[in-house]
C-alpha positions in Angstrom: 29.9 31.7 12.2 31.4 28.6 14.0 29.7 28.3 17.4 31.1 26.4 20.3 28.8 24.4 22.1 31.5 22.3 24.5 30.8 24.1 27.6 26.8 24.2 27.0 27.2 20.4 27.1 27.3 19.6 30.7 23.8 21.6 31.0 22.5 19.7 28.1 23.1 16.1 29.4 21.6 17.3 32.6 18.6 18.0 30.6 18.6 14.7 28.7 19.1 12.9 31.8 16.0 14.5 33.7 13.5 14.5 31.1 14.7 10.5 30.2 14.0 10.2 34.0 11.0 11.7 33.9 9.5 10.1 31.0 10.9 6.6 31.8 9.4 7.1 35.5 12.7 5.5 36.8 13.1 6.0 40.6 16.1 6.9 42.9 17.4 3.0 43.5 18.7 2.3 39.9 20.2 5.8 39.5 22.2 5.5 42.8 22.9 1.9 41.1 24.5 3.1 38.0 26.6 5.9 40.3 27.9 3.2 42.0 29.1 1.3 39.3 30.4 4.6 38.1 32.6 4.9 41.1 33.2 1.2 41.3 34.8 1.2 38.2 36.9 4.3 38.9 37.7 2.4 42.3 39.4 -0.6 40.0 41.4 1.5 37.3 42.9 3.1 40.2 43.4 0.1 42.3 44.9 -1.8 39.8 47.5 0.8 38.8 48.3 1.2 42.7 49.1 -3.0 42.4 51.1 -2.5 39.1 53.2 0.9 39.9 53.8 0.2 43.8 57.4 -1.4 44.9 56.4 -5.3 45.0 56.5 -6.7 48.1 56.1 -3.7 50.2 53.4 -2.4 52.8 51.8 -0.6 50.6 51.9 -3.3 47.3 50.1 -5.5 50.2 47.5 -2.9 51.1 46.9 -2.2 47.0 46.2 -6.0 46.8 43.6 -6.4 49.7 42.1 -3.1 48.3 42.0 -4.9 44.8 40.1 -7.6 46.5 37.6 -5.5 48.0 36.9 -4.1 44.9 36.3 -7.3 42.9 33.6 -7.9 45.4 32.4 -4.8 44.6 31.9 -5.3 40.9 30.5 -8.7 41.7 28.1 -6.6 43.3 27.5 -4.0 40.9 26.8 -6.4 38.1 24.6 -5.4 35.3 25.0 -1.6 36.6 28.8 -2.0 35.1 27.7 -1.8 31.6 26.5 2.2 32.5 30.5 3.1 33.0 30.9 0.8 30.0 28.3 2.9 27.7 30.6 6.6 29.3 33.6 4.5 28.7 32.9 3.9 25.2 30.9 7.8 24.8 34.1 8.8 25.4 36.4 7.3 23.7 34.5 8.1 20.0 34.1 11.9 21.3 37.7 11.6 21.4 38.7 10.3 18.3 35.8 12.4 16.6 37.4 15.7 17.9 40.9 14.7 16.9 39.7 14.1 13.3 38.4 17.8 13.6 42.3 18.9 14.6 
């Protein structure tokens, strides 16, 4: 009997995360931290394809550009809390390309 365990797995890194939490005694600062540089680097992707796909030299190319600034001050900022979205970036990608060898 082939069981699938894909939508038990948002419960189960729920339960990974809290118990490494608990055990590693790590407090609310560097977990707001690496949510930031979550969003930070989700802020970026999406910057940056607003600067590439929007008509050059128009309003909103400019506004995509000062945005884009903003943002590298925010990952200045996030420093050694990028390499979280880095580990999920990475996660990712070999869950992918394990499942499509599955297929």
């Amino acid at each position: 009997m082939d069981v699938n365990l894909t939508p038990l797995l948002p419960a189960i890194q729920v339960l990974v995360t809290a118990l490494v939490v608990v055990a590693t005694g790590i407090g609310p600062r560097p977990l707001v931290l690496l949510t930031t540089g979550l969003f930070v680097t989700v802020y970026a992707v999406g910057v940056a394809a607003a600067v590439r796909l929007l008509p050059r030299h128009s309003k909103a190319h400019f506004a995509a550009v000062v945005a884009l600034g903003a943002v590298v001050v925010l990952l200045l900022a996030a420093g050694r809390y990028l390499l979280w979205p880095l580990a999920v970036s990475v996660a990712a990608l070999l869950y992918l390309r394990l499942t499509r060898r599955r297929h």
